[in-house]
N, C-alpha and C positions, 0 to 999 in steps of 0.2 A: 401861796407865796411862790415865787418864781423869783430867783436869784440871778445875777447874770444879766440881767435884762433890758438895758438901755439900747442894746441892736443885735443885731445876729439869730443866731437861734431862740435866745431865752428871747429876745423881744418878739421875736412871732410863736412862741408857745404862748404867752403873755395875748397877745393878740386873739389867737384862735378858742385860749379858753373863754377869753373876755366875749366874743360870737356867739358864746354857748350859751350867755348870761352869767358868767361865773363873774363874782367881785375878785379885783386883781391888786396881789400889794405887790410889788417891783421890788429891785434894789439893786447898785452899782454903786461903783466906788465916786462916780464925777455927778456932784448934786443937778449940776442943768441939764445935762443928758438923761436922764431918769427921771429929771423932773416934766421934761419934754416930752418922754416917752408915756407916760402915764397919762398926760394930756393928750394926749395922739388919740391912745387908747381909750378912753372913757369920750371924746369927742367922737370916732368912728362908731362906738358899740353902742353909746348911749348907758354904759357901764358906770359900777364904781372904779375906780382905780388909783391907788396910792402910789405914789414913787417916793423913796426912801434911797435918802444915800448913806451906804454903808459896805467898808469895803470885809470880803465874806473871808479874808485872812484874818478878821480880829472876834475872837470871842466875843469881846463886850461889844463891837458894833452891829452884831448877829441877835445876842439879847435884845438890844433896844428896837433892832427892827423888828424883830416876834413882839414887844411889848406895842409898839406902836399901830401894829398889822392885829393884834386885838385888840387895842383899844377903839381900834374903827369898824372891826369888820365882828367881832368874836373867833371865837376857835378857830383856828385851822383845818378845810377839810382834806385841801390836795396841795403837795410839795413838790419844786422840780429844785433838785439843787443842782448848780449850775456854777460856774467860774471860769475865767479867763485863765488861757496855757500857761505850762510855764515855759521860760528860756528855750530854743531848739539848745544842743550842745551834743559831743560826744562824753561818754564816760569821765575820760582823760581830765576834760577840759572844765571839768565839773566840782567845783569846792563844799565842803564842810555849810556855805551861809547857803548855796544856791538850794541843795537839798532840802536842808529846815524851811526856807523860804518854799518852798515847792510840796512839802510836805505841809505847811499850813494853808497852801493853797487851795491844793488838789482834795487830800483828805480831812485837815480835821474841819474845814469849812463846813463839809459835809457831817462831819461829825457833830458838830454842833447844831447845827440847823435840826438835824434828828433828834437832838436832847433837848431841843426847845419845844418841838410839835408833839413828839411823842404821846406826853404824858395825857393831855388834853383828849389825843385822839383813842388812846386806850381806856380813855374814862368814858368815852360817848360810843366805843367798839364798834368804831367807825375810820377810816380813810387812805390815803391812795398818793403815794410812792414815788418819784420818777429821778433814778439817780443818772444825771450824763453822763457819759464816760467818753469812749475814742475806740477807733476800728483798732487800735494800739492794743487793745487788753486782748483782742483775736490774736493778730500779727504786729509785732512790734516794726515801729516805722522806724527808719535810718534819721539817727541824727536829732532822734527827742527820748534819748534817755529817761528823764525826766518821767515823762510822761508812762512811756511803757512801762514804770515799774509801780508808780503812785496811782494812777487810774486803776492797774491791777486789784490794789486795795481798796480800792473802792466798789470794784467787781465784789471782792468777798467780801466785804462788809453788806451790800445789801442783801444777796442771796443767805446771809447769816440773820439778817433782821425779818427777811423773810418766813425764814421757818419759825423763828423768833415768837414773832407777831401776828401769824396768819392767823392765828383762834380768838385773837381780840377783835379780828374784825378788820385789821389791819393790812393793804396789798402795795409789799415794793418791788420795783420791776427796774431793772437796768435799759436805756436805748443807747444805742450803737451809732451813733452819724459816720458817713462816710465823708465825702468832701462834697461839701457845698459853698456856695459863690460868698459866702463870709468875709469880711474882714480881717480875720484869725486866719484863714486858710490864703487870702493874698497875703499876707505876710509870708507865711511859710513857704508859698512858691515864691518868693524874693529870694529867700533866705538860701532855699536848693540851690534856684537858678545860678545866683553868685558863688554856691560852692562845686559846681558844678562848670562855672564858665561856659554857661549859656544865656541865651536871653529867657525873660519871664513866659512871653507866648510859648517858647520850647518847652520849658518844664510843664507848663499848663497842659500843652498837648501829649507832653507824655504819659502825665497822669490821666487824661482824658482816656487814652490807648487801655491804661488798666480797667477800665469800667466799663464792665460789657454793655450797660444802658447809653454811652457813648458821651458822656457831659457831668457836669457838674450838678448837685441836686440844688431847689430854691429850699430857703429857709422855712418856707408854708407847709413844703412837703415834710418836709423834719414835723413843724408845729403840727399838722392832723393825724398825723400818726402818734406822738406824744399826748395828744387830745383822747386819741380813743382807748389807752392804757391806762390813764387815768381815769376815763369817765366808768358807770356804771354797766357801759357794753361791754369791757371786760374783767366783769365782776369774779371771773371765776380763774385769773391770772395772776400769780403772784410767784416770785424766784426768777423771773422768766428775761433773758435778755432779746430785746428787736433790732436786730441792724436795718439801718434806713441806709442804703448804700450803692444802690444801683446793680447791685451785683458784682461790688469789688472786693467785697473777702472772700477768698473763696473753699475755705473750710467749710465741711458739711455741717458743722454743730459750731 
């Protein structure tokens, strides 16, 4: 199950596991983009592939896509939870709804999607992790509140399911994206740009300047690193966070 996944990142972890042979169930909030998306994938991979719409802010649409993703495929082996930002904003400018609203985004999506797989996979003492997060929960970024404080929990929540569950057989691992050529992330250089009163190529290139690999990462590079945490080549990692970021955090741990 890969949540998030009509484009960006979840649509190419979706992709690369589908390469590996993995059966893939999708899900996003817009039924024809994830319906498309799923088509995409099972036409290139010669895969299974379900696309399920279901937006990962609502409890009951998270149930019916775990009921629907067993009733095609069986159990659950490998999880990527996944969802779209919330709001940029500062502190200030941030209300009572935006937070609840960003707190069922960010966290209990995830939370839930774990109380679905779980039990399944602690009955078969078997499978394999991958919570998103943001170079945010390192270094908090200017101007996504939001974000730098909600992903945090979701940092400790999985490093907690980790120790958790490691003896069932059970491996969760947090990845780190940095900026990659996404749709989520031109937004966000709009969003600078205009508060900054500069143009978009400016802000692009100044963020480029932070990245010592000099560019923006592809979505693929995200997805085969996501691919080899999950698979059984890193059978002996779990707690464990990866930043895929070119070398733009630049904290040693």
């Amino acid at each position: 199950m890969v949540a998030g996944a009509s484009k960006g990142l979840g649509f190419a972890i979706a992709q690369s596991l589908a390469a590996e042979g993995a059966s893939i169930s999708i899900a996003s909030r817009n039924a024809a983009a994830i319906e498309a998306a799923a088509e995409r994938i099972g036409s290139q991979h010669a895969g299974n592939a379900l696309g399920y719409a279901a937006d990962v802010a609502s409890g009951a649409a998270i149930q019916r896509w775990h009921e629907a993703t067993v009733a095609r495929f069986g159990p659950v082996d490998l999880l990527v939870t996944n969802s779209g930002g919330p709001p940029a904003g500062s502190f200030a400018s941030l209300d009572d709804k935006a937070w609840q609203a960003a707190f069922e985004l960010l966290v209990l999506s995830a939370v839930r999607l774990l109380r679905e797989v779980l039990p399944s996979m602690v009955a078969r003492k078997t499978g394999s992790i991958v919570l998103l997060t943001s170079s945010s929960v390192k270094e908090p970024i200017a101007n996504l509140t939001l974000s730098n404080v909600l992903r945090a929990s979701v940092s400790g929540l999985g490093k907690t399911l980790a120790n958790e569950y490691a003896q069932a057989g059970i491996r969760v691992n947090q990845m780190v994206p940095g900026r990659f050529a996404t749709d989520r992330v031109r937004e966000l250089d709009e969003i600078a740009s205009k508060k900054k009163g500069i143009t978009v190529e400016q802000q692009r290139n100044a963020a480029i300047a932070n990245i010592p690999m000099g560019r923006y990462g592809n979505a693929e590079e995200f997805a085969r690193a996501v691919t080899f945490v999950l698979s059984g080549a890193a059978s002996f990692i779990t707690g464990a966070t990866l930043q895929v970021d070119g070398g733009q955090i630049r904290s040693v741990f």
